[in-house]
MMTF fields as JSON, N, C-alpha, C and O atoms, coordinates in Angstrom:
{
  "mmtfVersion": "1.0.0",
  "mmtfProducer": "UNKNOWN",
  "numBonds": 379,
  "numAtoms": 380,
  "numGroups": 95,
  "numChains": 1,
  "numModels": 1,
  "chainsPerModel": [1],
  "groupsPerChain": [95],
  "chainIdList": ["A"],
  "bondAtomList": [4, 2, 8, 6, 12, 10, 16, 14, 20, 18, 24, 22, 28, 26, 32, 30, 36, 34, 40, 38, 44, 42, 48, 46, 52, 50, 56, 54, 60, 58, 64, 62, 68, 66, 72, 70, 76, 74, 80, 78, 84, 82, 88, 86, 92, 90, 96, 94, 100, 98, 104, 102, 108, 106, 112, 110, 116, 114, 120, 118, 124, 122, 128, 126, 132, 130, 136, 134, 140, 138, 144, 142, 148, 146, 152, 150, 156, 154, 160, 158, 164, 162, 168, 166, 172, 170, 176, 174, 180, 178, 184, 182, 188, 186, 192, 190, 196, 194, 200, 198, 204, 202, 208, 206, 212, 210, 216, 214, 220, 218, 224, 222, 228, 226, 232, 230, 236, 234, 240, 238, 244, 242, 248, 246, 252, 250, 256, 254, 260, 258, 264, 262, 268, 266, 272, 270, 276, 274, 280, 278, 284, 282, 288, 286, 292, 290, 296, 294, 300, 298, 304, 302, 308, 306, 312, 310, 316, 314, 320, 318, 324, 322, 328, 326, 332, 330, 336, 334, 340, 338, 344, 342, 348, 346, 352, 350, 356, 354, 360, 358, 364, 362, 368, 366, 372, 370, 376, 374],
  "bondOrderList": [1, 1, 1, 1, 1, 1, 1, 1, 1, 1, 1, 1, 1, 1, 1, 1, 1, 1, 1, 1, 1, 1, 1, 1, 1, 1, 1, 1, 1, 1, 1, 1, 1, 1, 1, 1, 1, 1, 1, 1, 1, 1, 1, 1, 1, 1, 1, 1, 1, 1, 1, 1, 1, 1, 1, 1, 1, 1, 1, 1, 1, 1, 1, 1, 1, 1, 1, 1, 1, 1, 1, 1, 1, 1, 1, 1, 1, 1, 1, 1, 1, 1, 1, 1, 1, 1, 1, 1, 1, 1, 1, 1, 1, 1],
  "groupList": [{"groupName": "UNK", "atomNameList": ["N", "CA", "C", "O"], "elementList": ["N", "C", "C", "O"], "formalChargeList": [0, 0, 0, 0], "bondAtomList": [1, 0, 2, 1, 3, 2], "bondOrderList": [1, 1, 2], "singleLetterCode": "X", "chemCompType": "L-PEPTIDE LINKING"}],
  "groupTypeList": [0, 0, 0, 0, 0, 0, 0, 0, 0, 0, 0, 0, 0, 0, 0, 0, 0, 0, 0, 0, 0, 0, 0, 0, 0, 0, 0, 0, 0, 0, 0, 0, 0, 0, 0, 0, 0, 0, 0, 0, 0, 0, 0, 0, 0, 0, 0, 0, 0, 0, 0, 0, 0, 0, 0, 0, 0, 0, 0, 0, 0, 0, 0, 0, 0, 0, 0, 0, 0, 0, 0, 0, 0, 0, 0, 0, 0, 0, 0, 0, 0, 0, 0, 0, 0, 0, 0, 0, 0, 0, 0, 0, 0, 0, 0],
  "groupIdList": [1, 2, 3, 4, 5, 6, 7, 8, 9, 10, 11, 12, 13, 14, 15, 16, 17, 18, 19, 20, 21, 22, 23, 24, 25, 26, 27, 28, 29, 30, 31, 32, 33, 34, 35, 36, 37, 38, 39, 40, 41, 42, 43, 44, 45, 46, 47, 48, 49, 50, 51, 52, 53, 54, 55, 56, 57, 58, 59, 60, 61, 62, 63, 64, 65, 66, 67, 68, 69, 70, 71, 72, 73, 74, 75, 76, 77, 78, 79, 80, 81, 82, 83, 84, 85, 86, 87, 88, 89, 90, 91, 92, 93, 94, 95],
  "secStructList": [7, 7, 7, 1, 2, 2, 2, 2, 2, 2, 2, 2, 2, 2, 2, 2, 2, 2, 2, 7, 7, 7, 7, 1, 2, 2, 2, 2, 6, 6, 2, 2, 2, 2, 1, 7, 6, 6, 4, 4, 4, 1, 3, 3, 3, 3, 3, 3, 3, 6, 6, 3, 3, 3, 3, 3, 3, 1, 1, 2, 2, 2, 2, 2, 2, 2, 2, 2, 6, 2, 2, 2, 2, 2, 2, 2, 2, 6, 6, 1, 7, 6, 6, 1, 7, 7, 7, 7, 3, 3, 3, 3, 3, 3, 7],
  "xCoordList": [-25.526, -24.264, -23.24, -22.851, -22.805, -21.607, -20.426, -20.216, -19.821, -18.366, -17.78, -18.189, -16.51, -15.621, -14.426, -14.019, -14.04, -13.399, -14.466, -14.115, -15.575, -16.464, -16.855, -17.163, -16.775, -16.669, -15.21, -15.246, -13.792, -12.779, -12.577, -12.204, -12.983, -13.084, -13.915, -13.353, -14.888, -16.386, -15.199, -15.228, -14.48, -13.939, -12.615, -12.434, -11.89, -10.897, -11.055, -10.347, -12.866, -13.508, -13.325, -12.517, -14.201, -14.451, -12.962, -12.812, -12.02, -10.711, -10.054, -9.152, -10.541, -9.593, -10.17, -9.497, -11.314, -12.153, -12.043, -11.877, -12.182, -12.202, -10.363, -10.019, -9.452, -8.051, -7.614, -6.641, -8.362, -7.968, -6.137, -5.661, -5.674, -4.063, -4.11, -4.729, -3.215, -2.834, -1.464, -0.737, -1.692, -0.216, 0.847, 0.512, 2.138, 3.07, 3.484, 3.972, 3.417, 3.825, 3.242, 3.728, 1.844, 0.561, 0.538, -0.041, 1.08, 1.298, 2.475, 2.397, 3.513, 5.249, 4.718, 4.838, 4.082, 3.94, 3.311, 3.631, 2.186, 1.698, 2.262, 2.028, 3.03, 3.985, 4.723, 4.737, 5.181, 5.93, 5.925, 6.822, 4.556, 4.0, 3.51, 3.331, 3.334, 3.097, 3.727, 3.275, 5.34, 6.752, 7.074, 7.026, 7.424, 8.283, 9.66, 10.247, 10.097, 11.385, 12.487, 13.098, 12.663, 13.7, 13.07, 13.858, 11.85, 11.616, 11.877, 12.328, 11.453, 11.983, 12.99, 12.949, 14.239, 15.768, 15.728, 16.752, 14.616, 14.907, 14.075, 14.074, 12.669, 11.716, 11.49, 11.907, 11.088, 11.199, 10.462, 10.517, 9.068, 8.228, 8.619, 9.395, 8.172, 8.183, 7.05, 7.263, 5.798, 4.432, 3.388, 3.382, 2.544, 1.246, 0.415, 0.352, -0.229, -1.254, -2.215, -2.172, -2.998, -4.476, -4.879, -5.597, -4.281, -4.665, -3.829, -3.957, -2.494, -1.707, 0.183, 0.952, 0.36, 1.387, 2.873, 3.141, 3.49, 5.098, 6.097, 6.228, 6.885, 7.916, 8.915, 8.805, 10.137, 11.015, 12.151, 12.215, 12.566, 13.447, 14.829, 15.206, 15.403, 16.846, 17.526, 18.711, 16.444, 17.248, 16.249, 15.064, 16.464, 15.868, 14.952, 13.809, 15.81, 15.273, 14.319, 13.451, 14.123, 13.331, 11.957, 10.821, 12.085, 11.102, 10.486, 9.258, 10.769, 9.819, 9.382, 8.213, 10.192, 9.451, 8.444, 7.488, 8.493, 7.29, 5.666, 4.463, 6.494, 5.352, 4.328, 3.117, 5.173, 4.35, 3.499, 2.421, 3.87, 3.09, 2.221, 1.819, 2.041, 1.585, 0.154, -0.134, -0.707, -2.329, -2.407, -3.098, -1.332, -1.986, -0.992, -1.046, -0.3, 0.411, -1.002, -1.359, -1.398, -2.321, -3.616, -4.214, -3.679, -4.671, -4.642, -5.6, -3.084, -2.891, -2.786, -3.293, -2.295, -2.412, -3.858, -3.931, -4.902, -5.986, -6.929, -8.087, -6.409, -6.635, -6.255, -6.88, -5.279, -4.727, -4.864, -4.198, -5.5, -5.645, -7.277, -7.564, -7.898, -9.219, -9.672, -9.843, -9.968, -10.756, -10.045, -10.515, -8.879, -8.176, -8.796, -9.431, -8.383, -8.875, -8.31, -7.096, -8.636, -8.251, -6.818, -6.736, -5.921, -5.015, -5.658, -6.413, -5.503, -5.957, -4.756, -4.916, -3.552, -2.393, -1.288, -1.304, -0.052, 1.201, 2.043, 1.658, 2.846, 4.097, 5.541, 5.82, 6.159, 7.481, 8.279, 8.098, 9.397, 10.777, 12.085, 12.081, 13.239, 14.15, 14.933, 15.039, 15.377, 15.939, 16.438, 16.9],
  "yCoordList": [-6.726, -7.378, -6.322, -5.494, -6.332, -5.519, -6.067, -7.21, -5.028, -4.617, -5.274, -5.238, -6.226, -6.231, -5.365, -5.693, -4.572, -2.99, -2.309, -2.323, -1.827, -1.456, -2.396, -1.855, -3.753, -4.646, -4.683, -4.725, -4.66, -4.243, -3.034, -3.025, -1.873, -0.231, -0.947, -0.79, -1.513, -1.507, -2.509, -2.114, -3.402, -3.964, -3.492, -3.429, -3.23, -1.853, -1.4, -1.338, -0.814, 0.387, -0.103, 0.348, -1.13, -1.869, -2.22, -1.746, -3.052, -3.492, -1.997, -2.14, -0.74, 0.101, 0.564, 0.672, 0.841, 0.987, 0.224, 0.77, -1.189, -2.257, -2.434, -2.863, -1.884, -2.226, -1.452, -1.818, 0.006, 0.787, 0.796, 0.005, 1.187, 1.489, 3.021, 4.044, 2.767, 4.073, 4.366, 3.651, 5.758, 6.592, 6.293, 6.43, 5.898, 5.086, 6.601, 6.405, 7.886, 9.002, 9.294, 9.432, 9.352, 9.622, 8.643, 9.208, 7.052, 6.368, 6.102, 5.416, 6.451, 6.92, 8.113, 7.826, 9.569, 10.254, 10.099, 10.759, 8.954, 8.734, 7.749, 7.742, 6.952, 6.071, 7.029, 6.816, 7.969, 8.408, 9.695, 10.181, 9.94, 10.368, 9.766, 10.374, 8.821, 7.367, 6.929, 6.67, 7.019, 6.361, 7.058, 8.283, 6.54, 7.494, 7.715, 6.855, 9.056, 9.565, 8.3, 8.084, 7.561, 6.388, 5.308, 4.946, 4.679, 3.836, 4.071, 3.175, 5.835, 6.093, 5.98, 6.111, 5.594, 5.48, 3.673, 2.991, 3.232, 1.564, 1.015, -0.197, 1.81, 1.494, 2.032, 3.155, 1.494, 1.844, 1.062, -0.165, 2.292, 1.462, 0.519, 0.917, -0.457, -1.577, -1.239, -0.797, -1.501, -1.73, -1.513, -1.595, -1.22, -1.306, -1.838, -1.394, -2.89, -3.46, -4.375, -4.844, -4.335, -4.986, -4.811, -5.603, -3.61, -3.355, -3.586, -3.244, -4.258, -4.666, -3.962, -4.004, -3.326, -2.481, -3.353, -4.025, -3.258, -4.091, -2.912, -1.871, -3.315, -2.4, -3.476, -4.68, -2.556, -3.018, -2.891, -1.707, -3.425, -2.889, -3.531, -4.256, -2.813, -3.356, -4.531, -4.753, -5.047, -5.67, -6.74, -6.418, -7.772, -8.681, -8.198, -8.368, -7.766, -6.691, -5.65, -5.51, -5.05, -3.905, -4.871, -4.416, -5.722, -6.526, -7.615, -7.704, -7.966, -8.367, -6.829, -6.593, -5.841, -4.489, -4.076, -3.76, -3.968, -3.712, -4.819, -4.617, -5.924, -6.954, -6.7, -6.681, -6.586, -6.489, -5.715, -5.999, -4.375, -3.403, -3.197, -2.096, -4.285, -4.075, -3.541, -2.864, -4.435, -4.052, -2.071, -1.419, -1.321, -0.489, 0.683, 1.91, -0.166, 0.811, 0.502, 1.498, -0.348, -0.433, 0.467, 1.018, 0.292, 1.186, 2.548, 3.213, 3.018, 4.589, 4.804, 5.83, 4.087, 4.358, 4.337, 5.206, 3.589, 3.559, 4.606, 4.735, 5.373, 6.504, 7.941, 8.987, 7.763, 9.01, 8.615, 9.294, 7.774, 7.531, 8.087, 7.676, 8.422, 9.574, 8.543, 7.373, 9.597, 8.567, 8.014, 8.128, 7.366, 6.101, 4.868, 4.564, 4.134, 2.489, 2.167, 2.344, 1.745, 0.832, -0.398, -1.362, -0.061, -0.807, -2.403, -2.313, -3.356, -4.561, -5.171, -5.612, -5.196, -6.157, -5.076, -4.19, -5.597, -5.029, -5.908, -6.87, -6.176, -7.435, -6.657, -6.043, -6.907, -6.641, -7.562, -8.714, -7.135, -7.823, -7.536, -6.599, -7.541, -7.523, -7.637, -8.369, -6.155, -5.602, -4.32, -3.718],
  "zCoordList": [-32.948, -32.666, -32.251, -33.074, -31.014, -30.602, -31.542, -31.95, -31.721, -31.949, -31.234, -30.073, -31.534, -30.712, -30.013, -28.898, -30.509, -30.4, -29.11, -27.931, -29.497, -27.909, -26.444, -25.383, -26.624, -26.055, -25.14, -23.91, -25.994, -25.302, -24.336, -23.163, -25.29, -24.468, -23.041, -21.957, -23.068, -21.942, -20.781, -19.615, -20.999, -20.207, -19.459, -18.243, -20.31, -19.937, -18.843, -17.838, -19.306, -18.499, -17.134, -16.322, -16.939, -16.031, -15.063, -13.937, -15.679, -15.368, -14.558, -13.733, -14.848, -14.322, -13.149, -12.124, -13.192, -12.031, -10.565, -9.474, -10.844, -9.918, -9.218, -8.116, -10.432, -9.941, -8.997, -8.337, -8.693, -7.545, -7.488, -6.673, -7.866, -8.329, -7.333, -7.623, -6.056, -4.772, -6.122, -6.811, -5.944, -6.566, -5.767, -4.59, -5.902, -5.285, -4.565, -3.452, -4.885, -4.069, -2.744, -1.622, -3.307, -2.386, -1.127, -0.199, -0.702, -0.536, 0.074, 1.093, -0.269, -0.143, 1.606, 2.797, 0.838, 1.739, 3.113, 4.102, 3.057, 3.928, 5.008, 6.217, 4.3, 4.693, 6.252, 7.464, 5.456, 6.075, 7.306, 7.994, 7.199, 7.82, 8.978, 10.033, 8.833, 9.353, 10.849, 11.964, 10.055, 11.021, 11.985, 11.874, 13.003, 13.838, 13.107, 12.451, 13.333, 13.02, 12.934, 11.887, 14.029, 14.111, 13.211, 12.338, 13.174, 12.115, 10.616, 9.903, 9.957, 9.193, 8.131, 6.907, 9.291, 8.806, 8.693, 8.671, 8.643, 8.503, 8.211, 8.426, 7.412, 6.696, 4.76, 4.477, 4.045, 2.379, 2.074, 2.155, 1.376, 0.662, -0.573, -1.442, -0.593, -1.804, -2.821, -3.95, -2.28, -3.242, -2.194, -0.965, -3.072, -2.844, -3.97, -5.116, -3.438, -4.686, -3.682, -2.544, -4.684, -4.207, -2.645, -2.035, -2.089, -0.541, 0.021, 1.197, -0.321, 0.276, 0.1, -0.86, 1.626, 1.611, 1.747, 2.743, 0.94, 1.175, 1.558, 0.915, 2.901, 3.373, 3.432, 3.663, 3.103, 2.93, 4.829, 5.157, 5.414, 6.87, 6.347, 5.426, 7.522, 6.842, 8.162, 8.411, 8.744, 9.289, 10.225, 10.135, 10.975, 11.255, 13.023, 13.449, 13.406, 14.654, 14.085, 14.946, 13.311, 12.893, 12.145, 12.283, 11.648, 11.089, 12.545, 12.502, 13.081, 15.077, 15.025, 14.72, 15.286, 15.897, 15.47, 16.179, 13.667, 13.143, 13.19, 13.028, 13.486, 13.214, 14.752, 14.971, 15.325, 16.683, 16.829, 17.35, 16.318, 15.977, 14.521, 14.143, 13.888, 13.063, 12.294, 11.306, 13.608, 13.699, 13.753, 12.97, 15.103, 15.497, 14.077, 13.989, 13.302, 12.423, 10.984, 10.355, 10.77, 10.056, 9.8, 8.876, 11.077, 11.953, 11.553, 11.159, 11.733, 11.816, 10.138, 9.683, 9.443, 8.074, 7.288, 6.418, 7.418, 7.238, 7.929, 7.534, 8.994, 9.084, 8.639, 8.814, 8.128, 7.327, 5.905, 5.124, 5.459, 3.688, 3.638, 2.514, 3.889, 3.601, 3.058, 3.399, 1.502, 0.542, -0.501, -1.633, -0.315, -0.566, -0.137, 0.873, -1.348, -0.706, 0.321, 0.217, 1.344, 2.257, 2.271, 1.51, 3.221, 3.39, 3.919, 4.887, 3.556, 4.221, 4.989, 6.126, 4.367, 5.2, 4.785, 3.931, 5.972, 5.65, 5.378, 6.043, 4.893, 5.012, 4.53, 3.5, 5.496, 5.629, 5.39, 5.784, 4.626, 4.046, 4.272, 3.475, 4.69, 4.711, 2.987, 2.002, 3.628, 2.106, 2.258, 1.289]
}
């Protein structure tokens, strides 16, 4: 009969593995590495979770600009994340 106490640890285990959690810095940097200089001044990361990147723009024109471009900015970020999980979507907010 398992323990319930090792049963918790074993799932934990499991739960942390599968959650893939990007360091909000590591993530931040790449971001920004990312932008052109002028997008820069009107882009701010929000989150990243479950593959999915939230930017913040400050304005309703900068959010069309990014969307349009969104595939080939996806693109370029999933190329500079190595062996990071994979970006799946971006979604942008006004904020």
């Amino acid at each position: 009969m398992e323990l319930i106490k090792d049963t918790i640890q074993q799932l934990i285990g499991e739960w942390k593995t599968q959650k893939k959690l990007l360091p909000k810095d590591d993530i931040a940097q790449i971001v920004h590495k990312t932008l052109s200089l002028k997008e820069r001044e009107h882009v701010r990361l929000i989150y990243c979770r479950n593959g999915v990147l939230g930017l913040a723009v400050d304005s309703s024109a900068w959010l069309y600009q990014l969307t349009l471009h969104k595939t080939k900015l996806l693109d370029k970020l999933n190329k500079k994340m190595k062996d990071m999980p994979r970006i799946k979507d971006v979604r942008f907010h006004i904020g």
